[in-house]
Structure formats: C-alpha cells, structure tokens
C-alpha angles and dihedrals in degrees: 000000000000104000113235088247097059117115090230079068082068106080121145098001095198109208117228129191110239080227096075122099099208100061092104088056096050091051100047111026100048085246090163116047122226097019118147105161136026137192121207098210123208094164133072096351095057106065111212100262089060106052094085083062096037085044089052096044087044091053086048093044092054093054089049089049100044085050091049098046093045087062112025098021122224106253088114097054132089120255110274122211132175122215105205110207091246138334100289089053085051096054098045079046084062097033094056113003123093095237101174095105086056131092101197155287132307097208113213123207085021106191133158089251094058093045091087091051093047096050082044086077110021099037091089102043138067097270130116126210130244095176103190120217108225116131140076101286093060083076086065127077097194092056094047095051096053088043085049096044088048084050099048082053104044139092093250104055094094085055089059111103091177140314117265115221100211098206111181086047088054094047082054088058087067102033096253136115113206108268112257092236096039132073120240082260093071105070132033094313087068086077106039094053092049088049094048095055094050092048085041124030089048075065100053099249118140112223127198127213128246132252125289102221098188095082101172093044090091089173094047082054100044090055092045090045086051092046094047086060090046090064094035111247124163109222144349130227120246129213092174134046091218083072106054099083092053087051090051092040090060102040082056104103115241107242084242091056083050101044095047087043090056100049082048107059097030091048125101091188105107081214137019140163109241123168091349090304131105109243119199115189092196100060090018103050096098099050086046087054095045090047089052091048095047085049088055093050095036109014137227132305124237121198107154085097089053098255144069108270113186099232114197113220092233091076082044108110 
C-alpha cells in the first residue's frame, strides 16, 4: 500500500491563495474532484498589502481544520501544505500556529544556504518538507549536486516529500515568460529539467513539474504532460481546477507500461522480446517498480476500445 505520505500521493497540488474564503470547503467537502494535494499560498500569489488578511483567514482555517480532524480525522482529506512567504513567516507559523491539520511546508527561494535556518524550526515538529527550486543557483550543476549530496546526508532527508521545480520563477532568472505556442520544454527550462533529474532523481528524490500557465491551450498541456512523465516527474501544480483531471489522466500507467512492468519484474530471462521492445530486468527493474506504484495511486489506461477508460487495479489480474 502507498503510504499517504508518498510523493506519488501528490498528483495534480492545486495552489491557493491564503486569501481565499473557501479553502476549508475544498479541504473538507471534496469541492474540487480528483484533488489530492493542495498548497495555502502566502507567496507569490498574495501581493504585500494582503498578508495581514491571508494571515487572518489562515489563523481562522487552522482552527477549522484542527475541529474537523479531532472528530472526523483527516485520512480523507488531500494532503494540505502551507507555502510562508519566506523563513522568518515559516518559523512564527511553528512558534504560534496550530499546525497539527497541516502536512508540511513548501519552502520558496530553497538554497543550500537557507536549508540551516529551515531544519532550525521544523526540525522539531510533524511537518514534512516540499523545498522549491526556484532561484539562480538551480541553473547551476555544481550548485545542485552539492545541494542534492548535503540533502541525501541530512536530517532532513526522510521530511522531503519531493522537490518543486518553480518554473515561472526560474524563466524570471533569465528575463523570459514561456511562449504561448511552446511547452516549458522548449526554452531554458528544457535544460534545466533534464539537469535536475539527472542531479536528483540518481539520488532517489522525486521531483514535480511546473505550472502550466496557459490554462485554456489543452493541446499545449497535453505535450508538456507528456513530456513531464517522460522525465519522470511525480506530479504538476496546479493554479486552476480545470486542470486537475489532465494532470490525473497522464500520471495513469498505459496497459502496455504495466504489462511490460509486470514481465519485468516477475521475469527471471536477462533478456526477453515484449510488445515489439527488448526488456532487460536488470537495468529496467526501477522504472518497472515506479510504473507498478503509479498504477496503484492513478490506475491503468485502457485504449483497445479507442479511448482512455480509468481501470481500477482491483479488476487488474
């Protein structure tokens, strides 16, 4: 069973202002289908003059939260992070919130440097860690491995959930916004996907995929979805709810993926022939692990009728 704390739990994180009134709704009454995670911003999306009201409407929030999970529990719900404006907002979150509804942080501006003053205050609470990557040093692989080699070895390597790639942040780094016509891919941010997996993933980090800020382009979604699973990344953010079910529909495993996954990692060949391709257990045997789990969390697609059919694994046999 994936446990609730898994990053393949994270799906589609859908970012919400703190400003917003109908967060408690969306948390506890399934308002939005298909959520699984969710993100209270207090960043980017909240301009200056507004933190004293998303401060206020956070403070009120946590209380409903912390009522509703003391009788009813909170298994049903998605998993709920807050993203402070900066460090000093995250430790007066942990010196005076009730925090106890909450899963973790999502860390902005994440750099080596910050990481001693993040651990200071969560270090000794509940809350796991999502740090974003989303300044100028992310351009640099020197500077990542030796981010990614001081988190393998830290304390806090067991709290991280997965490493958010904050793309539009990382496009301002180099004076651009995406082209309307073009994925993420691309432009700059090709590479540095492509680089952050390699520095990552080798050390068994889960990373997610950025927004998509063109909400109404489905087709310009649908490539750089395909594109995100290509690289192996576990999960996008979500500034809309109209793009929650795409997000979901890509993350589901192709029967071929699952098929293949399964021969692989049941087979004792070194080498055998499956749907026209060479499978190889003994280089292919974590992709075919990683394929089985996503199946568990999103299902199986099913495309001999034509069409995509959401099929549950309990009818797999």
């Amino acid at each position: 069973m994936i446990k609730r704390l898994s990053p393949w739990n994270l799906g589609a994180t859908l970012y919400m202002p703190a400003t917003r009134t109908d967060i408690a709704e969306t948390i506890l009454n399934v308002k939005v289908e298909g959520l699984r995670s969710l993100v209270i911003c207090l960043e980017d999306a909240v301009s200056e003059e507004d933190i004293p009201l998303a401060l206020r409407n956070l403070t009120v929030l946590l209380d409903e939260l912390a009522k509703a999970k003391a009788t009813d529990g909170s298994s049903h719900w998605p998993l709920v992070f807050i993203r402070p404006r900066d460090i000093q907002m995250g430790a007066w979150f942990t010196e005076t919130l009730d925090l106890s509804p909450i899963d973790g942080l999502v860390l902005p501006k994440f750099t080596l440097a910050s990481l001693p003053e993040w651990w200071r205050f969560i270090q000794n609470t509940h809350l796991c860690m999502m740090p974003t990557l989303e300044t100028a040093e992310v351009f640099d692989v020197e500077q990542m491995r030796e981010l990614a080699t001081t988190l393998l070895n830290h304390p806090c390597y067991q709290r991280i959930i997965a490493l958010r790639i904050g793309g539009n942040d990382l496009m301002n780094v180099v004076s651009l916004r995406r082209p309307r016509n073009l994925t993420l891919y691309d432009g700059p941010m090709g590479y540095v996907i492509k680089m952050l997996v390699a520095v990552f993933a080798t050390r068994n980090f889960a990373l997610t995929a950025p927004v998509c800020e063109h909400i109404d382009d489905h087709e310009i979604m649908d490539r750089e979805l395909a594109l995100d699973m290509a690289h192996g990344l576990v999960g996008k953010t979500a500034i809309h709810p109209n793009q929650i079910a795409k997000i979901e529909k890509a993350l589901q495993v192709s029967d071929n993926d699952y098929a293949d996954a399964l021969r692989i990692i049941n087979s004792s060949q070194a080498v055998f022939k499956s749907q026209g391709a060479m499978c190889e257990p003994a280089t292919h045997r974590r992709w075919a692990s990683g394929i089985l789990e996503r199946a568990q969390v999103y299902g199986i697609s099913d495309r001999s009728n034509g069409g995509i059919v959401r099929v549950p694994l309990s009818q797999q046999n």
